[in-house]
C-alpha atoms as one frame of an Amber mdcrd trajectory, in Angstrom:
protein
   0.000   0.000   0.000   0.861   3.503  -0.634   1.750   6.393   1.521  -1.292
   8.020  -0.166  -3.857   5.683   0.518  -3.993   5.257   4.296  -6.437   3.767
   6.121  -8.273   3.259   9.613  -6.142   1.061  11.342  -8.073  -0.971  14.687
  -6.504  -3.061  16.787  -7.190  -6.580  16.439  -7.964  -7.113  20.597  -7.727
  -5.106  23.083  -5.121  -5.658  25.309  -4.463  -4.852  28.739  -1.426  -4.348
  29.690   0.513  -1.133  31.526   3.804  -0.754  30.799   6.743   0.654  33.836
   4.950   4.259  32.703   2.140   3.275  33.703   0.471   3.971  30.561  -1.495
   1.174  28.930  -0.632  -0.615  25.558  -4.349   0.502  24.542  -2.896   4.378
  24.486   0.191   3.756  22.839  -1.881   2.009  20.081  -3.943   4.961  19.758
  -0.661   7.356  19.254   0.350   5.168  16.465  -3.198   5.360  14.613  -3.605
   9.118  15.336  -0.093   9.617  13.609  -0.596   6.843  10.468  -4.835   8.688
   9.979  -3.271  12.267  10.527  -3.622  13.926   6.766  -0.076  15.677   7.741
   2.073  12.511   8.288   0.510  11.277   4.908   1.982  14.557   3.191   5.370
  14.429   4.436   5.947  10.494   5.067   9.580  10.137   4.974  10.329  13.420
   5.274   8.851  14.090   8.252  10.450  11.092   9.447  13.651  12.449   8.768
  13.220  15.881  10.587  11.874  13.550  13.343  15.497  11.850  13.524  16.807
  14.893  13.221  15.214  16.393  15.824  14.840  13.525  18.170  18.828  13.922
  18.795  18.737  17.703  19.913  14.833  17.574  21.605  13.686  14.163  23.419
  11.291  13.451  20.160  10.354   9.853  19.833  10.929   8.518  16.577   9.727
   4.942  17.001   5.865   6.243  16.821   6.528   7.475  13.484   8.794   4.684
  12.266   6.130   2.375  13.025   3.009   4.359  11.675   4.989   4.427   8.096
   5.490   0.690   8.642   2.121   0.027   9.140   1.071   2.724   5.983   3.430
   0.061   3.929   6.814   2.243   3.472   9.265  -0.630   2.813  11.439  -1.580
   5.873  15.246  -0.526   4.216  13.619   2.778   3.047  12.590   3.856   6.651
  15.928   2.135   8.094  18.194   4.593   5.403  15.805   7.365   6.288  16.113
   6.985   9.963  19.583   5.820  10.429  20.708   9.705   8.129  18.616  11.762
  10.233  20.116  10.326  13.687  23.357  10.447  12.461  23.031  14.107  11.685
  21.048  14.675  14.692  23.859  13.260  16.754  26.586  15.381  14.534  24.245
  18.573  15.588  24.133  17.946  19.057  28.016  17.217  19.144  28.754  20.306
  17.882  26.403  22.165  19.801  28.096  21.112  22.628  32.199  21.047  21.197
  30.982  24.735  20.384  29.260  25.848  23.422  26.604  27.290  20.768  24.726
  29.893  23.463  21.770  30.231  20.384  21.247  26.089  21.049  21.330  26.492
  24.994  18.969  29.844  24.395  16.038  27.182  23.151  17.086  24.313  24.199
  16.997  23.795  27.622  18.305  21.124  29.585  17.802  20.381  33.425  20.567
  20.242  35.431  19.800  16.774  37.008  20.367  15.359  33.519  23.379  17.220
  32.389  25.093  15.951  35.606  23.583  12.211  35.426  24.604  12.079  31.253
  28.185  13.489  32.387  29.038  10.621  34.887  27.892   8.350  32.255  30.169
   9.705  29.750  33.358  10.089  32.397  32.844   6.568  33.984  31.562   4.610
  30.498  32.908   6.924  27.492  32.155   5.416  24.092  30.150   2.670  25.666
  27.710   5.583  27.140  27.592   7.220  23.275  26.819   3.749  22.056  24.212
   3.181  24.224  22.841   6.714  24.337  20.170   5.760  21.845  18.496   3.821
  23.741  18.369   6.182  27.121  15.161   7.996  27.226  16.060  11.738  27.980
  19.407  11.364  29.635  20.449  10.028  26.184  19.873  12.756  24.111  22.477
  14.771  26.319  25.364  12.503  26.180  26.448  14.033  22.563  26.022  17.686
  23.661  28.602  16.602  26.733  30.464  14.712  24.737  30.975  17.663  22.358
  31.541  20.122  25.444  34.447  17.821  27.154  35.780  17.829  23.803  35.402
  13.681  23.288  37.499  12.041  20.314  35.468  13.011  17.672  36.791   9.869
  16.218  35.910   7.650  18.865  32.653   9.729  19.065  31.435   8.984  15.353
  32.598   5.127  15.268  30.088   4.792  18.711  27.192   7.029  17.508  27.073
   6.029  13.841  27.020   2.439  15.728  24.819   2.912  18.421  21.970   4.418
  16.266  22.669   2.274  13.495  21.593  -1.200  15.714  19.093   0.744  17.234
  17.234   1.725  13.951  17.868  -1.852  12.850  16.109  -3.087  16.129  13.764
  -0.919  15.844  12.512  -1.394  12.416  12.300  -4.861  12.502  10.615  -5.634
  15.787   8.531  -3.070  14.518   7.676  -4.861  11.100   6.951  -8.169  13.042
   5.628  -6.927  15.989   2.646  -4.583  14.278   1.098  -6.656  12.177   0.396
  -9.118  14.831  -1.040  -5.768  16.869  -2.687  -4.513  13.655  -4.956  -5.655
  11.022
């Protein structure tokens, strides 16, 4: 199917289950078809889920809802994993050199608590290019890591090799749990 020609999407059961948020599986199903029916995410598809990686490495943006709602709208899985995989790597790149710069217009609007600054800089000091590779996968505190490891002036060599890693598994994970996960979910 097309990007063009989207449909109503209904879950198949309803399930009942609450996640650690405390936020039932019923809710996050009904992100995913507000995003795949939403006229806007028709329009701009891949593009808009490449401003979405983009964006999702300077601003805590999740980009799994909108990986998976192009899934389920039939985008082919190696177009959304290319996609993807660019716009986090030049998300990451950005929020590097936001922080090897000190950038005051990026700190102006994008504002950062203290609590996670200090938590993402022990990861960084005690687990270096382990903490960048696993950064993806932090909610919040993970999304600071590059912007610290850009201000402490990190390898930028050791930096890239663990970013362009780290994002790259986690877009690979991602998109195919997501391909074999949602259509059992979905029908």
């Amino acid at each position: 199917m097309c990007i063009h020609c989207l449909h109503v999407i209904s879950p198949r059961r309803k399930l009942k289950y609450q996640g650690p948020s405390g936020k039932s599986l019923e809710s996050l199903l009904g992100q995913i078809e507000n995003i795949v029916n939403n006229p806007i995410f028709a329009k701009y598809g891949l593009a808009g889920l490449f401003l979405n990686g983009v964006a999702s490495s300077i601003i805590p943006i999740p980009t799994e809802l909108t990986a998976s709602a192009l899934l389920l709208a039939g985008q082919s899985r190696e177009s959304v994993m290319v996609v993807l995989t660019a716009g986090s790597i030049i998300g990451g790149f950005i929020s590097y050199y936001a922080g090897y710069g000190g950038n005051k217009f990026f700190h102006r609007f994008v504002r950062q608590d203290k609590k996670q600054q200090v938590r993402g800089s022990g990861l960084l000091e005690k687990y270096g290019w382990i903490a960048i590779f696993l950064s993806p996968w932090i909610p919040i505190f993970g999304d600071v890591i590059p912007v610290i490891a850009g201000a402490k002036k990190f390898s930028f060599r050791k930096f890239t090799i663990a970013m362009v890693s780290g994002k790259t598994v986690k877009v690979i994970a991602l998109v195919y749990i997501s391909s074999w996960l949602l259509p059992l979910v979905f029908k």
